[in-house]
NUBA-454701 format. One line per field, with one value per atom (N, C-alpha, C): residue number from 1; chain; x, y, z. Coordinates in nm, 3 decimals. Atoms other than C-alpha are relative to their C-alpha. Layout:
NUBA-454701
seq: (NUM|...) $
mol: (A|...) $
east: (X|...) $
north: (Y|...) $
up: (Z|...) $
END
This chain:
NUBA-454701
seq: (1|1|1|2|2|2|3|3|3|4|4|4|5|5|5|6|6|6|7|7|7|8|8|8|9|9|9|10|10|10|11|11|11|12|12|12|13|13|13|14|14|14|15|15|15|16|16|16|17|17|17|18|18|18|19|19|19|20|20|20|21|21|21|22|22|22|23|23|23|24|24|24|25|25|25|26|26|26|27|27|27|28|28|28|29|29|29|30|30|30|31|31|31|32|32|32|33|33|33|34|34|34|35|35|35|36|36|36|37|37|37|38|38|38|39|39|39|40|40|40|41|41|41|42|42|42|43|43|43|44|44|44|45|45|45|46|46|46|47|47|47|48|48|48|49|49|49|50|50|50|51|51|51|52|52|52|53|53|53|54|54|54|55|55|55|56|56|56|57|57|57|58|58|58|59|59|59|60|60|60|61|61|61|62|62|62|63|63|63|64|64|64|65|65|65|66|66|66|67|67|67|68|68|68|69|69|69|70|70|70|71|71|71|72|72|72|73|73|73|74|74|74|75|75|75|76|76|76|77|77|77|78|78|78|79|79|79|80|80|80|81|81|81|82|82|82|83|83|83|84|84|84|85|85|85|86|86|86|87|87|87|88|88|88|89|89|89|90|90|90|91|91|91|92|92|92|93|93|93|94|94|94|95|95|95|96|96|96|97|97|97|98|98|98|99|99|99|100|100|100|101|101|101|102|102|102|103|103|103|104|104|104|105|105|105|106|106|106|107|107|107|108|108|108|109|109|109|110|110|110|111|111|111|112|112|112|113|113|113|114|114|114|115|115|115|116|116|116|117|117|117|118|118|118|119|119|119|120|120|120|121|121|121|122|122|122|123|123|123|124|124|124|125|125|125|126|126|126|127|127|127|128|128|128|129|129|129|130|130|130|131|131|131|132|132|132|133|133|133|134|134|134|135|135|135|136|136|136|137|137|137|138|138|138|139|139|139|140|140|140|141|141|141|142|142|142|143|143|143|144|144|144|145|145|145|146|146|146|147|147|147|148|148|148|149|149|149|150|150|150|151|151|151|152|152|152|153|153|153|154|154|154|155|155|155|156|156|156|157|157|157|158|158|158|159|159|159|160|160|160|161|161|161|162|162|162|163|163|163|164|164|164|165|165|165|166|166|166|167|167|167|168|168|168|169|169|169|170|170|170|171|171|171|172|172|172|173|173|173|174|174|174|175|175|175|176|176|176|177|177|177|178|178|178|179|179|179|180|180|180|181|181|181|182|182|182|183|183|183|184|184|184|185|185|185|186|186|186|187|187|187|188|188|188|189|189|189|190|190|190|191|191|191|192|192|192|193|193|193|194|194|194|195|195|195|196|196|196|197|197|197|198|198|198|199|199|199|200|200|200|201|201|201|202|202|202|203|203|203|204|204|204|205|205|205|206|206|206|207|207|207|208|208|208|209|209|209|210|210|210|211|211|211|212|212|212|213|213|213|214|214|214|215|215|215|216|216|216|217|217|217|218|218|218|219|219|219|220|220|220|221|221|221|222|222|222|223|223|223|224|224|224|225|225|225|226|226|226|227|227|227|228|228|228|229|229|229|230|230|230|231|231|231|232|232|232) $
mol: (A|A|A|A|A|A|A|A|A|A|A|A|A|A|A|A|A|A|A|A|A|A|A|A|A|A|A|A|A|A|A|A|A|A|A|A|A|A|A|A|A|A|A|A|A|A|A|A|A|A|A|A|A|A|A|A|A|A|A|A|A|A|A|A|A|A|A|A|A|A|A|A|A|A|A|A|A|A|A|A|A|A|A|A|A|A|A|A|A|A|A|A|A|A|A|A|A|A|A|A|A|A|A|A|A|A|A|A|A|A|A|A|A|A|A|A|A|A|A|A|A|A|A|A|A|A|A|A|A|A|A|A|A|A|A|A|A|A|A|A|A|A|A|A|A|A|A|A|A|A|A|A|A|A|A|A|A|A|A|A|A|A|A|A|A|A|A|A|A|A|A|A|A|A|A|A|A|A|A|A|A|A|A|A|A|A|A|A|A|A|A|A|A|A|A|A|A|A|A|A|A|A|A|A|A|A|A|A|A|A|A|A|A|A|A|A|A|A|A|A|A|A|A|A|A|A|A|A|A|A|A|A|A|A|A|A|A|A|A|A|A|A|A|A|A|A|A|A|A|A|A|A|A|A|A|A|A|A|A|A|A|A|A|A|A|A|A|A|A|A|A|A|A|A|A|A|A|A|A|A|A|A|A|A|A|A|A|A|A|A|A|A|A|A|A|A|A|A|A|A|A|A|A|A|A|A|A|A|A|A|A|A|A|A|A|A|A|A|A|A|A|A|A|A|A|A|A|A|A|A|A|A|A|A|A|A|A|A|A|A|A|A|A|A|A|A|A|A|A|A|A|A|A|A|A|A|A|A|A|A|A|A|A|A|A|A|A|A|A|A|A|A|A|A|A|A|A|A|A|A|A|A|A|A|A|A|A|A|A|A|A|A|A|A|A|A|A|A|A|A|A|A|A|A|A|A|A|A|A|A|A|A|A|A|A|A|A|A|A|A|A|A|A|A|A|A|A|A|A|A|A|A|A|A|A|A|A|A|A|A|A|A|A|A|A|A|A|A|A|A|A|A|A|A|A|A|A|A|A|A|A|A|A|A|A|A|A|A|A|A|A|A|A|A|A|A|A|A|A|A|A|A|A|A|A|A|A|A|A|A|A|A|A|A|A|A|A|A|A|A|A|A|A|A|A|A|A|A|A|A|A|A|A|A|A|A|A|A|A|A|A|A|A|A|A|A|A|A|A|A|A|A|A|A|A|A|A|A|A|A|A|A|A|A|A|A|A|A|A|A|A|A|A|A|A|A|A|A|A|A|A|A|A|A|A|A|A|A|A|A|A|A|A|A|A|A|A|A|A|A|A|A|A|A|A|A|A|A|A|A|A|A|A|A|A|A|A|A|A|A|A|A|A|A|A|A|A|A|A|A|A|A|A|A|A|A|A|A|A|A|A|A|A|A|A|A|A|A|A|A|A|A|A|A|A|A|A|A|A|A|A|A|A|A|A|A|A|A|A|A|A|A|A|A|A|A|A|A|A|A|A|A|A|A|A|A|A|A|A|A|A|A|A|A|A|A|A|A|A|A|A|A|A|A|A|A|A|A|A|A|A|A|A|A|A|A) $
east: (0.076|21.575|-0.115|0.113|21.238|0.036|-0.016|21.186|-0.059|0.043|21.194|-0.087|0.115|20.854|0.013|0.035|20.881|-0.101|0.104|20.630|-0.120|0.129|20.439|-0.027|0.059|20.419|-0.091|0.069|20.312|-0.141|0.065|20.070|-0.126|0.097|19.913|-0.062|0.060|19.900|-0.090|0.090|19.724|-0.140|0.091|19.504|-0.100|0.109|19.422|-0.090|0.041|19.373|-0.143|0.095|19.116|-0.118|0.072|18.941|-0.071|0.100|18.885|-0.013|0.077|18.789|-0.166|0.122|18.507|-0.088|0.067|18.384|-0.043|0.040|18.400|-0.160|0.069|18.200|-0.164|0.105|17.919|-0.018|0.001|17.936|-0.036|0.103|17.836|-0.121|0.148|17.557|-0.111|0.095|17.417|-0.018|0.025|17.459|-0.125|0.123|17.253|-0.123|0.078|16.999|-0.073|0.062|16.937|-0.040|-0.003|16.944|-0.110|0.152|16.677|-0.076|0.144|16.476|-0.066|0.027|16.490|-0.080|0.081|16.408|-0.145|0.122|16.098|-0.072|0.097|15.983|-0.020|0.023|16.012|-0.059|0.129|15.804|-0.113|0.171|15.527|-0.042|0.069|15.532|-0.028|0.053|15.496|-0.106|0.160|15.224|-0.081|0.145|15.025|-0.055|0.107|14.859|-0.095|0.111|14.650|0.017|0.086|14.614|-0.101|0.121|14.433|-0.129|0.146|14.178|-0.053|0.049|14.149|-0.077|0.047|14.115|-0.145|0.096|13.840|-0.134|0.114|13.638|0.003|0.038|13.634|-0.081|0.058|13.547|-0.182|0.130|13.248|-0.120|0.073|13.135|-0.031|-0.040|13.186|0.052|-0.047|13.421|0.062|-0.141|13.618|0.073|-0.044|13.695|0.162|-0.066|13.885|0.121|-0.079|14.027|0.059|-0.051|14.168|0.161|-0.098|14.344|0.105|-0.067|14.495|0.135|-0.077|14.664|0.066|-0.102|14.822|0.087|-0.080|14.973|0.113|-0.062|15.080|0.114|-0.088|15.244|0.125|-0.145|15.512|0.049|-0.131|15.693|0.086|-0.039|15.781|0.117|-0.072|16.092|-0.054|0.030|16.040|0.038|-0.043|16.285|0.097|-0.055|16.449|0.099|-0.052|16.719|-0.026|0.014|16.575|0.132|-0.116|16.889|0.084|-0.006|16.954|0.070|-0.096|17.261|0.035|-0.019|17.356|0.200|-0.172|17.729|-0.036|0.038|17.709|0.080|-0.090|17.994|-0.051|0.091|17.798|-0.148|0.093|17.497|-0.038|-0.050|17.639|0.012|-0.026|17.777|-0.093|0.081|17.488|-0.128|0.077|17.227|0.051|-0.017|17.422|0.092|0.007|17.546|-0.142|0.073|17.199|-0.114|0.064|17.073|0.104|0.001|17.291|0.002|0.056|17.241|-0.151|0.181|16.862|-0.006|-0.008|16.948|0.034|-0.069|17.135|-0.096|0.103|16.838|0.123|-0.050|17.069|-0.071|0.088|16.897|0.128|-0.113|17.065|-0.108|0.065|16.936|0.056|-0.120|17.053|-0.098|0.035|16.984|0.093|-0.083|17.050|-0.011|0.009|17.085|0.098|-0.078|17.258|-0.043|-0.018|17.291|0.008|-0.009|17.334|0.119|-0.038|17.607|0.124|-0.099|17.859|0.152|-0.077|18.221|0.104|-0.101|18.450|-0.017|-0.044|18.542|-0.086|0.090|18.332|0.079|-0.084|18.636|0.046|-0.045|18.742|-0.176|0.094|18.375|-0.050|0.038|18.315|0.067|-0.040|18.572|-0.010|0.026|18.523|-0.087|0.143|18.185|-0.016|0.005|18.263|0.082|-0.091|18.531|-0.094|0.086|18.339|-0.131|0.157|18.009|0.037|-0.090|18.224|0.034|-0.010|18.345|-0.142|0.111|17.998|-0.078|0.044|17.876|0.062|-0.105|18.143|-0.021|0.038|18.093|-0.146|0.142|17.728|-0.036|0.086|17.656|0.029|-0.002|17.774|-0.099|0.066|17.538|-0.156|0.156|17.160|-0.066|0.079|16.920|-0.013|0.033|16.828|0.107|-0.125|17.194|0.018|-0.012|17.185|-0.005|0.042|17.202|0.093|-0.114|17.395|-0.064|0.034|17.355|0.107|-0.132|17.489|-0.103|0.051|17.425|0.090|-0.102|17.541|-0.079|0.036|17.528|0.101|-0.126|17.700|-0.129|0.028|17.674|0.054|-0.114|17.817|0.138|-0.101|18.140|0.075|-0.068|18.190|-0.103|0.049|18.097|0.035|-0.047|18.044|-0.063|0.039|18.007|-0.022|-0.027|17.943|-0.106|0.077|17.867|0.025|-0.056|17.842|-0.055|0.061|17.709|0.059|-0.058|17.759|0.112|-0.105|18.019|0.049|0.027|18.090|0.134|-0.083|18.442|0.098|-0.056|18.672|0.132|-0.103|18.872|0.117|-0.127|19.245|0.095|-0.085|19.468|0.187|-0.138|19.831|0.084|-0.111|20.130|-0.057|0.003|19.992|-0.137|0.091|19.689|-0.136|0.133|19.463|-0.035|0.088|19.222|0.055|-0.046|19.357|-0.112|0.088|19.117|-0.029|0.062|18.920|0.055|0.005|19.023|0.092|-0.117|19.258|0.081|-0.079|19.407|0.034|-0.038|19.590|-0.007|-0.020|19.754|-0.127|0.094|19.465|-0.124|0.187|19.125|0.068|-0.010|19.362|0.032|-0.045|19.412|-0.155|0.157|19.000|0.019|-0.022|19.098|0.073|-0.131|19.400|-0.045|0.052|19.213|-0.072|0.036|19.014|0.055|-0.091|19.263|0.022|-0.056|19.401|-0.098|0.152|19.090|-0.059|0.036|19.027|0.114|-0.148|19.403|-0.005|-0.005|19.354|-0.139|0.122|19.021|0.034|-0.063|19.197|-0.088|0.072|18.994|0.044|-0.059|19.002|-0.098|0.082|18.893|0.011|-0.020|18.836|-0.086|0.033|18.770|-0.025|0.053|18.600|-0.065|0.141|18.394|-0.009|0.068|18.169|-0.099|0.095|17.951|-0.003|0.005|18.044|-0.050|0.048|17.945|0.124|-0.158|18.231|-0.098|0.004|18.202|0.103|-0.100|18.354|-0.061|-0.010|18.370|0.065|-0.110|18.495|-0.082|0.109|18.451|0.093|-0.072|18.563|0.008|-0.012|18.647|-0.071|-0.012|18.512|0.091|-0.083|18.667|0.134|-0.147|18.994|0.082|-0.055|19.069|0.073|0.018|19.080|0.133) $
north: (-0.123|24.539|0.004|-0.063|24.651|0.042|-0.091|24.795|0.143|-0.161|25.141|0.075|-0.033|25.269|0.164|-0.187|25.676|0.043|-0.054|25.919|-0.053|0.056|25.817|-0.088|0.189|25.432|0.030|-0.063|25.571|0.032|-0.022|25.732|-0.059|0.080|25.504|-0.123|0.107|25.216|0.056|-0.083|25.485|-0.022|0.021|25.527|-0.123|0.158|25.180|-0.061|0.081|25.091|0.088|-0.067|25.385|-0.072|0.076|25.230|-0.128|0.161|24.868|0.059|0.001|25.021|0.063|-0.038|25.213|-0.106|0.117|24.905|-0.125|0.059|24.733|0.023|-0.078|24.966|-0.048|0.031|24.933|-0.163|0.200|24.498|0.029|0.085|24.546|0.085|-0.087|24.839|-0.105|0.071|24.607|-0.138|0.121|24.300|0.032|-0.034|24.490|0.024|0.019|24.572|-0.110|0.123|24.256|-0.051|0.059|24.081|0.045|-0.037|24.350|-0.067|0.031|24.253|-0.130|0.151|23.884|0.010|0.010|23.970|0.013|-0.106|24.166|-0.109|0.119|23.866|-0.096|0.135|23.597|0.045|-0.018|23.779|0.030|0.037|23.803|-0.124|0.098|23.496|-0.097|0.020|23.378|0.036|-0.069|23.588|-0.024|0.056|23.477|-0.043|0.072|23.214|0.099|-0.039|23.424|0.115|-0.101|23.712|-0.060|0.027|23.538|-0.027|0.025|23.424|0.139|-0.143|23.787|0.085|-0.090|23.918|-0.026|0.086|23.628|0.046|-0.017|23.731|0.149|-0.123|24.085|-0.010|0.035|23.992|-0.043|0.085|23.766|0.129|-0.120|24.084|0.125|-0.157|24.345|0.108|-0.109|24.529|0.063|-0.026|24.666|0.114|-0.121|24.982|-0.076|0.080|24.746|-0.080|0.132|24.529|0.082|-0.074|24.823|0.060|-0.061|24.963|-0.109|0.106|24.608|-0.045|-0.035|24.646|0.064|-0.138|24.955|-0.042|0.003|24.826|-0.086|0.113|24.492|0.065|-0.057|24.716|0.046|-0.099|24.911|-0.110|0.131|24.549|0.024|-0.003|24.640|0.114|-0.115|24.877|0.076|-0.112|25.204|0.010|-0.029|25.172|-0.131|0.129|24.836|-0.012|0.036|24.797|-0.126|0.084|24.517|-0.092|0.083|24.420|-0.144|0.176|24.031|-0.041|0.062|23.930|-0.140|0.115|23.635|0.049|-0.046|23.868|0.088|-0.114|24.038|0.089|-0.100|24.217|0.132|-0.077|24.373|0.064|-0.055|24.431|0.082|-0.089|24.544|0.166|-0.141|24.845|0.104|-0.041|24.891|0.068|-0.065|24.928|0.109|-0.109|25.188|0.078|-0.133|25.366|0.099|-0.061|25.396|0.121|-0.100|25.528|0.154|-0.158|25.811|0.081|-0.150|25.924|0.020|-0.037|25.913|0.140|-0.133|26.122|0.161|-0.118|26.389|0.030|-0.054|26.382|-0.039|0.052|26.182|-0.162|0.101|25.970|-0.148|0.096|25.605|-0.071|0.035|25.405|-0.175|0.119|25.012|-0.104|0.106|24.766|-0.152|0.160|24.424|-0.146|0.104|24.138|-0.145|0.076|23.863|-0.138|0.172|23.498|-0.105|0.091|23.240|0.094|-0.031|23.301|0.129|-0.081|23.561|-0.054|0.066|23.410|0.074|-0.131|23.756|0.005|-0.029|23.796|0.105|-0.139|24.016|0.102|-0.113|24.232|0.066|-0.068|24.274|0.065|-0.025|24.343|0.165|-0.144|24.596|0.098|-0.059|24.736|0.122|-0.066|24.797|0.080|-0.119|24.957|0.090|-0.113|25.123|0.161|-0.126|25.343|0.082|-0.072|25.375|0.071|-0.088|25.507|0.098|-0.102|25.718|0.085|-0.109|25.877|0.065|-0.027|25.926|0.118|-0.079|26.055|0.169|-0.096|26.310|0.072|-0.071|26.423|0.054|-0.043|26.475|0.125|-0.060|26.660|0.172|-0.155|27.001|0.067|-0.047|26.998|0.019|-0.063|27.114|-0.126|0.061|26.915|-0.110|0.104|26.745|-0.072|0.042|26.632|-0.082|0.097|26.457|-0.146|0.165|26.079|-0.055|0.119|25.754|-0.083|0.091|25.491|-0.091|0.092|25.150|-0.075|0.126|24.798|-0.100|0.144|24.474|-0.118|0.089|24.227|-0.171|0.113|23.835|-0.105|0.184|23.449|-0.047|0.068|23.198|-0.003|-0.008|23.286|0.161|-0.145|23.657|0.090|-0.036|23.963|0.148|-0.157|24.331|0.126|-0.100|24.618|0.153|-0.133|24.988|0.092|-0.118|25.307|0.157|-0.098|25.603|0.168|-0.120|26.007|0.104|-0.115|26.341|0.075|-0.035|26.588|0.154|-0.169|26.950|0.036|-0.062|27.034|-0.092|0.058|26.885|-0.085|0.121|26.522|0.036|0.030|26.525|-0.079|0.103|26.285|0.007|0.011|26.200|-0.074|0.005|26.086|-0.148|0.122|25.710|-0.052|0.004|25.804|0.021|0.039|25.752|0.098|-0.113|25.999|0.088|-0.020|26.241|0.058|-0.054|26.331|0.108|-0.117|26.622|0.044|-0.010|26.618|0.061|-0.078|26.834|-0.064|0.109|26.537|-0.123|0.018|26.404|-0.169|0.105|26.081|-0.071|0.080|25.958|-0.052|0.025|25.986|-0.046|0.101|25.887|-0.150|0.190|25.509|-0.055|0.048|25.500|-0.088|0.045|25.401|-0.065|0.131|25.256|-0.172|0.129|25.003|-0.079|0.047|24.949|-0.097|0.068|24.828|-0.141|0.116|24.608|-0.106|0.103|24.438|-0.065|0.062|24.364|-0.064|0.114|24.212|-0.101|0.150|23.971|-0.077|0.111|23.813|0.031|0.024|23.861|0.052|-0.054|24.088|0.179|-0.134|24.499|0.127|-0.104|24.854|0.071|-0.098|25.111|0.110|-0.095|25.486|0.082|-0.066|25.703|0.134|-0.086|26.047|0.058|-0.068|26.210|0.096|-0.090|26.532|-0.025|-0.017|26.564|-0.090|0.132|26.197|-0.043|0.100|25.985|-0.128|0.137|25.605|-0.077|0.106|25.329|-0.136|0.185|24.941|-0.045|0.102|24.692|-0.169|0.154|24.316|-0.094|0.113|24.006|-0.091|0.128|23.650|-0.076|0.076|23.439|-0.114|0.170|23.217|0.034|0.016|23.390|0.060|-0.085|23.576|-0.085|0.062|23.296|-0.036) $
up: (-0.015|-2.822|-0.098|0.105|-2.967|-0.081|0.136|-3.310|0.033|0.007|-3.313|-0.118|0.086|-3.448|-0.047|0.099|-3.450|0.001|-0.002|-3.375|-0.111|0.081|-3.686|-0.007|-0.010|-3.619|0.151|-0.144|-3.242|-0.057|0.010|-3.376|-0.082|0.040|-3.621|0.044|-0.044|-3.383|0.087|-0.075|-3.114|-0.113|0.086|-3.447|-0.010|0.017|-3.499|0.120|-0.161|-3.110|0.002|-0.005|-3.120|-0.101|0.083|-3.444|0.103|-0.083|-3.241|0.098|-0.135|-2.950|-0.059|0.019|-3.143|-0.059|0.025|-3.319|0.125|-0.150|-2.972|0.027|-0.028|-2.881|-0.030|0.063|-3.128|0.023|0.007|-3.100|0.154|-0.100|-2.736|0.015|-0.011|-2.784|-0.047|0.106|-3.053|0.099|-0.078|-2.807|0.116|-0.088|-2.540|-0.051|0.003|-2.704|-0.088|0.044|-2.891|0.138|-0.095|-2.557|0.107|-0.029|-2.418|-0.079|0.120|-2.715|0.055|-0.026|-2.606|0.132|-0.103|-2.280|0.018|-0.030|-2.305|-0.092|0.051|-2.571|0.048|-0.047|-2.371|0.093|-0.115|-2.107|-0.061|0.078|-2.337|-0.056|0.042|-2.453|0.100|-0.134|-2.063|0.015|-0.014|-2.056|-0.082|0.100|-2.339|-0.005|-0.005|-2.258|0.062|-0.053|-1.991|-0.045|0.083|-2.204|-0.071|0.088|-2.398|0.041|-0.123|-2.141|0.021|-0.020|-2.022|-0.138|0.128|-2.403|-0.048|0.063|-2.498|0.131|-0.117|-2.166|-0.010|0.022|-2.277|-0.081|0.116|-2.573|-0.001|-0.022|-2.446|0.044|-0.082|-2.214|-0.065|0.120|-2.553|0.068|-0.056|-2.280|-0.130|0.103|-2.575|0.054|-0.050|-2.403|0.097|-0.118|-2.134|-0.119|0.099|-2.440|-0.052|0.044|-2.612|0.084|-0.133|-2.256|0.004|-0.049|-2.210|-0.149|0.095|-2.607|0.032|-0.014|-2.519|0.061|-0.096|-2.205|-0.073|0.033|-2.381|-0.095|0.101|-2.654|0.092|-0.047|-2.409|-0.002|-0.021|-2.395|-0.130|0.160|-2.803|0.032|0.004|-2.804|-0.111|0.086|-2.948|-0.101|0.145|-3.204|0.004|0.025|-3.302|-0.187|0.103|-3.570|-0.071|0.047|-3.796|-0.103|0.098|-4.008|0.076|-0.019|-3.987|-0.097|0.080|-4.221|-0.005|-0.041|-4.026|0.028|-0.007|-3.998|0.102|-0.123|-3.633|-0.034|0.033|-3.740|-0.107|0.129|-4.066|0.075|-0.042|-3.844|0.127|-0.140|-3.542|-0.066|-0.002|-3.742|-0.085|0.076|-4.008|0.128|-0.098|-3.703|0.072|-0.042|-3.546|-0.055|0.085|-3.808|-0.078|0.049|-3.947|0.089|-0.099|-3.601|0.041|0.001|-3.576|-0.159|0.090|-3.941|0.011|-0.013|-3.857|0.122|-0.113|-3.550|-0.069|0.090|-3.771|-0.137|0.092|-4.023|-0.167|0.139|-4.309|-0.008|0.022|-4.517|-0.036|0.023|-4.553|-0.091|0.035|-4.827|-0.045|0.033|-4.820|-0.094|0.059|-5.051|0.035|-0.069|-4.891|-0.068|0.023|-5.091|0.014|-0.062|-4.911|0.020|-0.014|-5.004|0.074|-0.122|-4.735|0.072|-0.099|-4.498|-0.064|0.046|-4.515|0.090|-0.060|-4.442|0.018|-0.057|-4.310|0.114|-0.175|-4.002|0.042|-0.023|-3.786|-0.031|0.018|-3.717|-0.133|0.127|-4.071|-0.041|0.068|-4.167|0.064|-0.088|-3.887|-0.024|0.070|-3.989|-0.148|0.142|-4.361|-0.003|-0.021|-4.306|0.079|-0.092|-4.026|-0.073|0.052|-4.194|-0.138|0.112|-4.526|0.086|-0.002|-4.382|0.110|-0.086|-4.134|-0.102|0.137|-4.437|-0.076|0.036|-4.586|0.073|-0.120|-4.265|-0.009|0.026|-4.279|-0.093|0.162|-4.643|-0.005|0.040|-4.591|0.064|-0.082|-4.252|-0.050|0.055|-4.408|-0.105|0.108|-4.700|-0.022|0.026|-4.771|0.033|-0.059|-4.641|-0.143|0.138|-5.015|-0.017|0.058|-5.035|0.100|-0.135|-4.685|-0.045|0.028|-4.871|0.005|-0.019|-4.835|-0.048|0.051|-5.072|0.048|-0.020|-4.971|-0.049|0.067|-5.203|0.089|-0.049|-5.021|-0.073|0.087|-5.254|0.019|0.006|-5.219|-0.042|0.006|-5.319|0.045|-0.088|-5.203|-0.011|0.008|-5.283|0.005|0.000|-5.312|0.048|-0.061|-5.159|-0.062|0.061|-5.301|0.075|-0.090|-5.104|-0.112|0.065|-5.278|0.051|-0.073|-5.075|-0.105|0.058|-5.253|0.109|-0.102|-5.121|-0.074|0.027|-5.243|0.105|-0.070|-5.122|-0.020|0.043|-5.142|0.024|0.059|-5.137|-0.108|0.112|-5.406|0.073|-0.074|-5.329|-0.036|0.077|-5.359|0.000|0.035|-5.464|0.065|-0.024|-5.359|-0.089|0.142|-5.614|-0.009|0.062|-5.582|-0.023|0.031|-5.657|0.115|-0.158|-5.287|0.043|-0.044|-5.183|0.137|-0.117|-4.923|0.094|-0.063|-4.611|-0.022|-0.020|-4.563|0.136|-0.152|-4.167|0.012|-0.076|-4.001|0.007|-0.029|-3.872|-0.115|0.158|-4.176|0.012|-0.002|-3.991|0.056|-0.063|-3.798|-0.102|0.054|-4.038|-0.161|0.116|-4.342|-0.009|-0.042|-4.236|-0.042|0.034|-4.307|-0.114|0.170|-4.699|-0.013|-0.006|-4.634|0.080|-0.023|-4.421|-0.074|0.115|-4.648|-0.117|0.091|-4.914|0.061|-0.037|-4.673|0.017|0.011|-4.612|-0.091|0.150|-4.948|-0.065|0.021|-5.001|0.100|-0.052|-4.774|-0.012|0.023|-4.883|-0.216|0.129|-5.260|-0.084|0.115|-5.413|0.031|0.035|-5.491|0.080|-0.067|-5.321|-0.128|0.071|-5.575|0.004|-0.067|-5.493|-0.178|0.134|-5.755|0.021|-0.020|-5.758|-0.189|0.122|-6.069|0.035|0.023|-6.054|0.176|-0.168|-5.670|0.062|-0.026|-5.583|0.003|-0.079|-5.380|0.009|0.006|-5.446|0.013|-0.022|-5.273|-0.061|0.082|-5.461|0.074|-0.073|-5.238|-0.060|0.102|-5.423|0.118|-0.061|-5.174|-0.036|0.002|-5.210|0.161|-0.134|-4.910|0.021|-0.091|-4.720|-0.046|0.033|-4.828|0.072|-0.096|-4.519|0.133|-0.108|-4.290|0.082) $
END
């Protein structure tokens, strides 16, 4: 016979299944529109040669009026809004591009400092993960507060061997702790949105390094430090 899990194992694997389906999620938004992107470039760069003929024979004729019209058009091939972040970790950029488009939507500022060494060696899933939950939390902590307070700092920093993550953000009601110390949600929903931190942890025990949760002067900071190549 099966192991008998109990409403609260029920519910935290429901939890988790929900988690990878939302990171899913984001890994194929971010796949589509990379894959537009490609499209719409490789039909301009089909087309380039005889733009250029057309441009150089405006040119010759000083249509510029005509040469100007023919920019504009060439421009709608450019998406309107294009997530630039390039890690070389789809997993890390899958969830950074569309976490940073809906705090832009919601008018929160995100501010990343990216400094990233050659390759990054975490699993997408664990990576999508980690960031997904932390800046989910961030998100969360912010949208209630005054417009000046709307910020998200995140540093991604690695070498070739390790990998340090630290998001921090203000926060407006007061964190509280449980007997072994771990931050308890803000959410209604106690079992579901507290597994965010707890994943966390775990994610950082299996690449052999540490999570550590902190706040000062109403500022919540997460530290996550990795090992590569120790997840594998």
């Amino acid at each position: 016979m099966g192991k008998w899990i109990g409403i609260k194992g029920y519910k935290r694997i429901k939890a988790e299944n929900e988690i990878l389906h939302g990171q899913n999620r984001y890994l194929r938004r971010q796949y589509k529109e990379l894959k537009d992107a490609q499209d719409r470039f490789r039909t301009m760069r089909h087309e380039m040669e005889n733009d250029y003929i057309v441009e150089l024979e405006y040119l010759k004729r000083k249509q510029y009026d005509k040469l100007e019209e023919h920019y504009r058009q060439k421009a709608e091939f450019f998406p309107k809004k294009q997530c630039l972040i390039d890690t070389g970790n789809i997993g890390m950029d899958a969830i950074l591009c569309s976490k940073m488009e809906d705090a832009q939507k919601e008018e929160i500022r995100i501010e990343l400092e990216n400094r990233v060494a050659g390759s990054i060696e975490i699993e997408d899933w664990d990576m999508s993960m980690l960031l997904g939950n932390l800046i989910d939390n961030s998100l969360e902590a912010v949208r209630g507060l005054e417009a000046k307070d709307k910020w998200i700092n995140i540093r991604i920093l690695t070498d070739e061997t390790a990998f340090f993550l630290e998001i921090s953000n203000p926060y407006e009601q007061n964190r509280e702790k449980d007997c072994d110390g771990n931050y308890l949600t803000l959410k209604a929903d106690k079992l579901l949105h507290g597994l965010g931190l707890l994943q966390v942890r775990r994610i950082a025990q299996k690449y052999g390094g540490k999570a550590v949760f902190s706040d000062w002067g109403k500022v919540f900071c997460a530290k996550v430090f990795l090992y590569m190549n120790q997840g594998q």
